[in-house]
N, C-alpha and C positions, 0 to 999 in steps of 0.2 A: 305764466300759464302752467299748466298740467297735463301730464300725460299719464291715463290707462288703460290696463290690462287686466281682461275679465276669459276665466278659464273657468266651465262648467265642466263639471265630473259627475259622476254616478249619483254621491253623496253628496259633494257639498262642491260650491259656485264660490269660487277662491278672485278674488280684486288687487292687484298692484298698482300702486301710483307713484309715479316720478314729478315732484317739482320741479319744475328747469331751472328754477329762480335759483332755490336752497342746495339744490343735488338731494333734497331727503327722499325717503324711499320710503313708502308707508303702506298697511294691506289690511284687508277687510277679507272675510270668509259667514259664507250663510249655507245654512240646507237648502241644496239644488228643490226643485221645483218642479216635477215631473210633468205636471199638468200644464204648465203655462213658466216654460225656461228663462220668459222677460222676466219674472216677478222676483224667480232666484237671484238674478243681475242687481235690481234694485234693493233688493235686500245687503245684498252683499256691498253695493254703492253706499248706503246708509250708516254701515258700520264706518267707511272710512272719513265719514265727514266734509267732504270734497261736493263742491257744488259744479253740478254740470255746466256751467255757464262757463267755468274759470278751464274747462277739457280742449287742450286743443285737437287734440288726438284719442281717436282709442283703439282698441286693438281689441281681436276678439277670437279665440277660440273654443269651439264646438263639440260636442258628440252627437250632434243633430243626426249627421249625415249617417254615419256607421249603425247609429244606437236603429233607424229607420231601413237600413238593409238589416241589418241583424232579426230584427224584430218584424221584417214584411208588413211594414208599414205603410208603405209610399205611396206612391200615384197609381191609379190606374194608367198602363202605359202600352205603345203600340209601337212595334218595330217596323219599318220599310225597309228592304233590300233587294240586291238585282235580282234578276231570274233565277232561278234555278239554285239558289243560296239558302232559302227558307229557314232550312236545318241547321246551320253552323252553331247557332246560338245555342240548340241543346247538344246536340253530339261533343260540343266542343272539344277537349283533345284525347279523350277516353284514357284520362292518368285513371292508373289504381294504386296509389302509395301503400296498400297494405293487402298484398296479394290473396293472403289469405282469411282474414276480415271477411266471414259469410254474413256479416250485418253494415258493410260498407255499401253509401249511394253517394251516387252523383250529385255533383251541383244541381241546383233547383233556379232555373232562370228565373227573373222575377217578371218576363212577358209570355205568358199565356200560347200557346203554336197558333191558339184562332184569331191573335192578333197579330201576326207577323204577317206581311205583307210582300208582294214582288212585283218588282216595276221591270219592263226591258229597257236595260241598260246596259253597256259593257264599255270600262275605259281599261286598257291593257296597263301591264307592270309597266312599262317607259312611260307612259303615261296620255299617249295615243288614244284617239275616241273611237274604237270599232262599229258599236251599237248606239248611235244619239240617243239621248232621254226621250221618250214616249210619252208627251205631256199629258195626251187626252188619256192615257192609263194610269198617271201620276194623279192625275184631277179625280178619276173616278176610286184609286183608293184613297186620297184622301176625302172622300163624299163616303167612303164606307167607313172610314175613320169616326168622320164625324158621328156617323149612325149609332157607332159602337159609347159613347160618350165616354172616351177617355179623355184623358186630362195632361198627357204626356205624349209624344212620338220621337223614338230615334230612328237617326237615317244613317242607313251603313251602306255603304253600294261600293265593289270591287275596287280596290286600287285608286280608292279615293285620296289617298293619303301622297298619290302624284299627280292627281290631277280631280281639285275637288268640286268640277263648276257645276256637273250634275248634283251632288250632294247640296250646293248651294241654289241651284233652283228648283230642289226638292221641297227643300224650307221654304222658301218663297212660297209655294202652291198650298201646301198645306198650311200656312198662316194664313194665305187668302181663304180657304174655304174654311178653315176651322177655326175661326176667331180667339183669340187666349189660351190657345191650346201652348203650353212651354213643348219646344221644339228644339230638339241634340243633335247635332248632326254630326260623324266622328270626326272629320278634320280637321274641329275645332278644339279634341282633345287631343288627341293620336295623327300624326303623322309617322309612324310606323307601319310595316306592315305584318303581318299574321292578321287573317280575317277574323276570328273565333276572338281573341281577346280586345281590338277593335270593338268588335260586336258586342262582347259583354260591357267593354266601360262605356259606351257611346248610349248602351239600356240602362244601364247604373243610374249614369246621369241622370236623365230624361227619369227615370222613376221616384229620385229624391229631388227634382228641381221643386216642383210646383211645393213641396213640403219647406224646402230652405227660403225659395222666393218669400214666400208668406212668413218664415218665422223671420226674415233679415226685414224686410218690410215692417214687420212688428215693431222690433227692436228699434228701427230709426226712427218710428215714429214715438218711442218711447223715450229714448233720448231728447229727441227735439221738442218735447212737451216739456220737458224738465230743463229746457233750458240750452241743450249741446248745438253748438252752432260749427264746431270745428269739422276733421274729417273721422271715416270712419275705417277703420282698415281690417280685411282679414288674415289671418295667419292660413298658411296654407302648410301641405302636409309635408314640402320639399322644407319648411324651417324659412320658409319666409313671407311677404305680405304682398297682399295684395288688395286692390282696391273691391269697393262693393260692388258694383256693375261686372265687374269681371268674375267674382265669385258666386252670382247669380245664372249666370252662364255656365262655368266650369263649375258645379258646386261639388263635385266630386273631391277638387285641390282641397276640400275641409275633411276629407276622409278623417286623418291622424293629427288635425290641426294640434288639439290640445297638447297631447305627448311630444307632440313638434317642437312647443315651446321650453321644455325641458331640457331637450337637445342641447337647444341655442345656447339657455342659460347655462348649462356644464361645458356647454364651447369657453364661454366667459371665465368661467373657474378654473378651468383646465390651464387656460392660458396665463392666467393671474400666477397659479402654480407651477406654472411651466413643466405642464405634463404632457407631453406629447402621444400617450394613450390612453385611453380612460372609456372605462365601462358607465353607461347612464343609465341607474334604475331607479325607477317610479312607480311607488306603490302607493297607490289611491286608495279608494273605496270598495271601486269594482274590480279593477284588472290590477296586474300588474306590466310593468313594459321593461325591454332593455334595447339599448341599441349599443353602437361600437364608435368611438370618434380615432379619428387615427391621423399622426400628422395636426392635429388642430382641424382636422375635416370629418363631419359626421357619411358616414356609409351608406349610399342609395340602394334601396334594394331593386334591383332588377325585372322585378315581375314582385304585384299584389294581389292577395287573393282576400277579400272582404268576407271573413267567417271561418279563414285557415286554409291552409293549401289543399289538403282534405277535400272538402266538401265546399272550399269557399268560389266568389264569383273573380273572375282575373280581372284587372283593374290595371290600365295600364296611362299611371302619370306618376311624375316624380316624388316617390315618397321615398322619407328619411326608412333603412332600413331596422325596423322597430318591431319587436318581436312581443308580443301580447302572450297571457295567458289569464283566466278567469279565476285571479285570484287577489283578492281584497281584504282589504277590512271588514269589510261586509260580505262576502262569500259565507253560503251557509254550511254547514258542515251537515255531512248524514251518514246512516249505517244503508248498508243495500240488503238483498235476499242472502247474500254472502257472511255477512257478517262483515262487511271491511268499510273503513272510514275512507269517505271522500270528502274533501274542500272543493267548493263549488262545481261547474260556473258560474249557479245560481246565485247571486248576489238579493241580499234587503233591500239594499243599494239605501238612497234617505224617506222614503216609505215603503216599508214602515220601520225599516231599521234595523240595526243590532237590538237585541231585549235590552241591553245595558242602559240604553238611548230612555226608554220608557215613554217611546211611541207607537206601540202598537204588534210591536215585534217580537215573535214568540221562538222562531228558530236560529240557535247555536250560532256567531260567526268566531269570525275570527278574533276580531276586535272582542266579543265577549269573553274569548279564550285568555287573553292578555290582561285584560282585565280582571277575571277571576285570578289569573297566576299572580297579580301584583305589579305587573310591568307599567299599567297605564292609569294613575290615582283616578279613583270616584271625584274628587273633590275640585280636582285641578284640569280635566278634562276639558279644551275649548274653552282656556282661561277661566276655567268653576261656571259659564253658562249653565253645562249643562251638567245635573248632578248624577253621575250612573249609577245603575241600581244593580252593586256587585252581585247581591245575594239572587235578584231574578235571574242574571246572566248563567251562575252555578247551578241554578236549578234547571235548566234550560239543556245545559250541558250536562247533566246528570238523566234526564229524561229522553234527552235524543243517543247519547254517545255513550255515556259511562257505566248505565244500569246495564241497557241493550250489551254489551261489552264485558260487563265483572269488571271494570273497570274503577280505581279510585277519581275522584271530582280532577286532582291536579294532574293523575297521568294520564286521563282523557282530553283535559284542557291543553298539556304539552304536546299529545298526539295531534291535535288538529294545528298548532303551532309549525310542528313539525314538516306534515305533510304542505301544510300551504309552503315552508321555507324548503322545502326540495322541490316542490313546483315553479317557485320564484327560481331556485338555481337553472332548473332546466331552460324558462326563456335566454338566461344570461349565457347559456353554453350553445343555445342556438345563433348567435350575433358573436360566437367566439371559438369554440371546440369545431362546430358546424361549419365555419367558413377558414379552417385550417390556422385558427390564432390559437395562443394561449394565453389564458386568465392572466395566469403566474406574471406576465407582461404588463399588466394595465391595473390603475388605481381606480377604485370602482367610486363615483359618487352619487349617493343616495339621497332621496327626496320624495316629497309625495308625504302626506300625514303620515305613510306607515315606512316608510321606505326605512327612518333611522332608526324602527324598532327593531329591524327586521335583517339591516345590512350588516351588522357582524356576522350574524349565524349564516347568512347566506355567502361571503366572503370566505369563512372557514370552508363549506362546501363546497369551491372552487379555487383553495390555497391562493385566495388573491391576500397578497398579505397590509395593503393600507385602501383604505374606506375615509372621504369625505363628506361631510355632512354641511352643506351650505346654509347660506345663512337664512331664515324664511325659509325651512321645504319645506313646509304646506302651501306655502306660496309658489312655490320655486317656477312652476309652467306658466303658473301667469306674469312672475319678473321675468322668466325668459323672454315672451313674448315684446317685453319692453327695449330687449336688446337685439329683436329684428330689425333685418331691415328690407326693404324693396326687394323682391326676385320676379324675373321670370325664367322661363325653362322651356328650351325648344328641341326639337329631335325631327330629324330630318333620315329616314333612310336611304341608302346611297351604297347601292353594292359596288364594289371594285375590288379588284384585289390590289396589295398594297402596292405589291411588287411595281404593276402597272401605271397605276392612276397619276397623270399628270397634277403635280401638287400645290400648282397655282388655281385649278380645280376646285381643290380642296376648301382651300384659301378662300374663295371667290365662295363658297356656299358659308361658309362660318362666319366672314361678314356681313352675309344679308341677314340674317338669322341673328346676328347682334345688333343690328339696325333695327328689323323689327322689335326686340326687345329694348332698346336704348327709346325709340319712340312712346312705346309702350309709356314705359317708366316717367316720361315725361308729360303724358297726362293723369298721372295716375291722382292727381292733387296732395300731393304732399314734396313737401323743399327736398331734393337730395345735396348732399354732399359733397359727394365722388361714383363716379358709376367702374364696375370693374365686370370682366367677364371671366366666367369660366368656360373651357372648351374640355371635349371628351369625345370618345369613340368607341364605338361597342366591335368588337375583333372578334375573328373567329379562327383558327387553322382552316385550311382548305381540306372538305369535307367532315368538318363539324355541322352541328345544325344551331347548339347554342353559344353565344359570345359572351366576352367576358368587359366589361365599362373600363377605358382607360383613360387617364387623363392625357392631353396633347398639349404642346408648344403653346403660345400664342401666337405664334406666326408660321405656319406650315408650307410657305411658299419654296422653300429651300430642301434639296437633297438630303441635307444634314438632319430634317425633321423627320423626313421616313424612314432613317435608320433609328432616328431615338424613338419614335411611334414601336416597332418592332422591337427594341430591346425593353422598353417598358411592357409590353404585352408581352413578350416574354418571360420578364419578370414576375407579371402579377397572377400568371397562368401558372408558371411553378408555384408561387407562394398559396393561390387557393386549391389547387389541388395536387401539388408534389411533383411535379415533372413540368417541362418544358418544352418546345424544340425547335430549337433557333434557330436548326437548317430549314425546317420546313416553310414552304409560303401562308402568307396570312392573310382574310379578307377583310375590308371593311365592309361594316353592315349597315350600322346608322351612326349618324353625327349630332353630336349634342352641342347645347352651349346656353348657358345662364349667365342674364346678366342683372348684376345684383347695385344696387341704389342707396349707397350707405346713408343711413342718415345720423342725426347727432341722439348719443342714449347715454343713461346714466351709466357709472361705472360701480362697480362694488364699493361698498360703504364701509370706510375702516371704523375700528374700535379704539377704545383707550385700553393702555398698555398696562401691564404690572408684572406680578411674578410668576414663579411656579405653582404658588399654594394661590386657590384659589379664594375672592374674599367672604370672612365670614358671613356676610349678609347674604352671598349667595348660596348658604347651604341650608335645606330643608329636611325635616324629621326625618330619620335614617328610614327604612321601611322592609321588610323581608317581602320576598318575590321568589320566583322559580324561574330561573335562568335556564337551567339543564337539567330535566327528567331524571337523570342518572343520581346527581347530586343533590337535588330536592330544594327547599327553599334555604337561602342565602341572605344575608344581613346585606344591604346596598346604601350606598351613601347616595344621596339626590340633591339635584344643584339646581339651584333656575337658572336657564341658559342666558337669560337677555342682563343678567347680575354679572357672569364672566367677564375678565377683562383679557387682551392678549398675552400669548405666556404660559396662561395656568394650565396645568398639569393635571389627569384625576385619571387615574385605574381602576379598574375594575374588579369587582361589580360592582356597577355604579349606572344609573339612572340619572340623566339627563335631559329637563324638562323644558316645555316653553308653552304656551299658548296653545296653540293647534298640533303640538307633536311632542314624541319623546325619545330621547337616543338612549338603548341600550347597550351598557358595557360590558363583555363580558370578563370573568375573570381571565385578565392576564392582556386584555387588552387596554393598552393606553392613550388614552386622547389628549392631544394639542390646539390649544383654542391657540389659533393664528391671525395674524393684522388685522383681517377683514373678517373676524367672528366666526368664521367657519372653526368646526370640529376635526382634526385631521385625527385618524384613529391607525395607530400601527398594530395591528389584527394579530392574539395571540396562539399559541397551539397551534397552528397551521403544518 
């Protein structure tokens, strides 16, 4: 049987398949499908030749969810909450990150104030019921609900997150009166507390459900027509999977699905290489991403904000901490009233395209800029599918950037080069310089169509001095996806201070919270392994107001663990922001614990071996290119990658090609094709 994995991006719906039989690894890539995301899928199925009958598994992630907040696209949606709470949802915490920004606004809820609702209710912080639920008030908004013909309700009611039975016979009432309405209620994301970001992801929810429900409905029936009888699993944004019923419910867990899967997979490489820090970046079509793995463990980020901390909505469940910015292959480049070049946000994305594409696309990207320099052949692009149309792309680039500018065609084209490759650095120093790391520490590897064009120069920009290129990054999110496995993630908040809290306590709440997750995982319909938990705790000093995630024992019943709990938070409080204090007391705030459902996956696919020189059959027509603005174009040797054998050796400047992608070298940098096909690149000039 078979197993895969289907990753939709901006531009293009990228397919991985594992044979369990052969161990072979094999992939399919098609232009996404804006209009109808099944269609992208099956396109993309088609290339790989694999019949869905023979799928036992498959794995799927998304930009359904984010692409539909971004874009205020969703449900029409209606919030319920206690009395006297109405407002949380827009005031929410009045940040202004840029004091002085006279063109900075607040987040934009995506429920309406004339749909926000208030029921009397009040269940206190212990979790005591002061005020009972007021049915017949509960009954009459949801009868105004109904009037309203929304297609969505979340339910947020005070301090639900200890005691959530009003929240649950809130849904109950509004199901009954409001037939098919998709119904959020926060408990079932958030057991935390702060009301205001509750509030936001429990509306999040509830505003992209009835959009996922119907595109995941789609999909299975689209599968099942074709033949798929096995199961279907999602990737979710913590880097790991979950089942469909469950992602129908939480459809939020697909925020970062795709970039999730990329994680996983650099977890795999990292370890193969026995790297125990490693930067992951992914450069797609539309954005590009970075995050931090440390230790062999990717970095949660603590608080999400869907659209940027800025302006975005707070989004509070476990996602891997991945730091985006809109910048792609397809990002279009423009002059403003100013005279200054900017790269995106605005992306072609796959309609209508880069011009190079010769689908309909008429504004500059970036991919056109590479293209005009020499970096990405006309010929050879998407394995010569598609033929680019150099000459439109330069004119293109000459009409929006170069004329406007006094500009010549190539130092217009390295300008937009440029700027997207300082733009990429800066996500990478936010998941690094930002959280008190440095680069200089950690091997960066690179993926995504664009990511190997792109990772030496952006490397040099943050003196990381080695960059690996895995094997398939145009595929690389969607093989990662093939080496998840089962998660879930729970968080329980639990004030105490440490000093105090009796720590059989402790104990005694971390394994019910893995019980619910161990049960979980055991209907989730797919065979596990081994199941293994992680635990954690969010810490604070006494009179902080924000805490910091640390990892715990797995057994905190004992003295000896609330001194290692303290000395680890002590630790990880000096390391992210430079001090410490060991004397002082510390609280705990919430208690976490994932427990994850290993299942069986392919492992990295080795190569056959040779020398230093790589073999003649792998070298293709030398070609000049513009590597460096400064230095102008440059004679480059170009290799087809999938001809490499382990061993060989090739410097730069040199051009390194394959089907969906191409690694550029620059001069004085040298690449190591290693066991398992990957590029290891020792980064030069740094």
């Amino acid at each position: 049987m078979k197993r895969i994995a289907v990753d939709i991006g901006g531009t293009f719906t990228d397919v991985a398949v594992f044979d369990e039989e052969t161990g072979e690894i094999t992939s399919g890539k098609a232009l996404s499908t804006p209009t109808d995301l099944v269609d992208g899928i099956m396109h993309a199925m088609d290339r790989t030749a694999v019949a869905l009958r023979d799928v036992a598994l498959a794995v799927h992630g998304s930009t359904i969810v984010i692409n539909a907040i971004l874009e205020r696209a969703g449900a029409k949606t209606a919030l319920v909450t206690t009395q006297g709470f109405r407002d949380i949802y827009e005031i929410g915490r009045i940040n202004r990150p840029e004091s002085f920004n006279l063109f900075f606004r607040k987040h934009r809820p995506l429920v309406p104030r004339d749909l926000i609702f208030e029921v009397p209710e009040r269940v206190l912080a212990d979790g005591s019921i002061e005020t009972p639920l007021d049915e017949d008030a509960a009954r009459a908004v949801a009868r105004r609900i109904r009037e309203h013909g929304v297609e969505a309700v979340a339910v947020l009611f005070l301090h639900s997150y200890r005691e959530p039975a009003h929240e649950r016979r809130m849904r109950e009432i509004v199901e009954e009166e409001v037939p098919g309405v998709f119904v959020s209620p926060s408990y079932e994301l958030s057991r935390e507390y702060r009301e205001y970001e509750r509030t936001s992801t429990a509306a999040t929810n509830a505003y992209v459900g009835p959009i996922v429900n119907g595109y995941l409905g789609a999909l299975s029936k689209r599968l099942d027509a074709g033949g798929f009888s096995g199961s279907l699993m999602i990737m979710q944004s913590s880097g790991g999977l979950t089942d469909v019923e469950t992602a129908r419910r939480q459809c939020i867990q697909m925020m970062e699905s795709g970039p999730a899967g990329g994680v996983v997979g650099s977890i795999a490489v990292a370890d193969a290489l026995g790297l125990e820090n490693a930067i992951c970046f992914d450069m797609g079509g539309t954005t590009a991403k970075a995050c931090v793995i440390r230790r062999g463990i990717p970095d949660l980020s603590p608080d999400y904000f869907a659209g940027g901390y800025n302006e975005g909505l707070a989004v509070r469940i476990p996602v891997l901490d991945i730091k985006e910015v809109g910048t792609g292959g397809g990002s279009i480049a423009w002059v403003d009233e100013g005279a200054a070049l900017h790269v995106g946000p605005q992306s072609a994305g796959a309609v209508p395209g880069p011009v190079s594409y010769g689908t309909g696309g008429t504004q500059p990207t970036v991919t056109d800029a590479n293209v005009t320099l020499g970096r990405i052949s006309g010929e050879r692009f998407f394995g010569g599918e598609i033929q680019l149309a150099i000459g439109a792309a330069a004119q293109a680039i000459n009409a929006v950037v170069a004329t406007p500018l006094g500009l010549e065609s190539d130092r217009a084209a390295s300008g937009i080069v440029e700027i997207a490759e300082a733009s990429m650095a800066n996500a990478v120093r936010a998941v690094t310089t930002e959280r008190g790391l440095d680069p200089r520490d950690f091997t960066m590897i690179a993926y995504g169509g664009g990511g190997p064009l792109h990772a030496s120069a952006v490397a040099r920009e943050l003196t990381v001095g080695r960059v690996v290129i895995p094997h398939m990054p145009a595929h690389f999110s969607a093989f990662g996806m093939l080496l998840a496995d089962l998660r879930r993630d729970y968080v329980q908040t639990h004030f105490r201070f440490l000093a105090d809290v009796p720590m059989e306590e402790l104990e005694a709440i971390y394994r019910e919270l893995e019980a619910e997750g161990v049960a979980a995982l055991e209907t989730a319909g797919v065979a596990v392994q081994e199941m293994t938990t992680l635990r954690a705790v969010d810490m604070r000093y006494v009179g902080q107001e924000h805490a910091v995630a640390i990892a715990v024992p797995a057994n905190v019943a004992g003295e000896d663990a609330r001194e290692s709990i303290k000395q680890t938070f002590d630790a990880e409080h000096d390391l992210r922001f430079g001090h410490g204090a060991p004397d002082e007391p510390a609280q705990l705030v919430s208690l976490r614990v994932s427990v994850i459902g290993k299942i069986n996956k392919p492992g990295l696919p080795a190569i056959a071996s040779g020398g230093p020189t790589p073999p003649a059959s792998a070298r293709r027509a030398d070609r000049e290119a513009v590597l460096d603005a400064a230095v102008g174009p440059v004679f480059c040797t170009v290799y087809d990658r999938d001809l490499l054998v382990a061993n060989n050796v090739i410097s730069g400047p040199a051009i390194i090609e394959e089907p969906a992608s191409s690694t550029v070298l620059h001069t004085g940098d040298v690449a190591t094709v290693n066991e398992f096909g990957q590029l290891v690149i020792d980064v030069g000039s740094i």
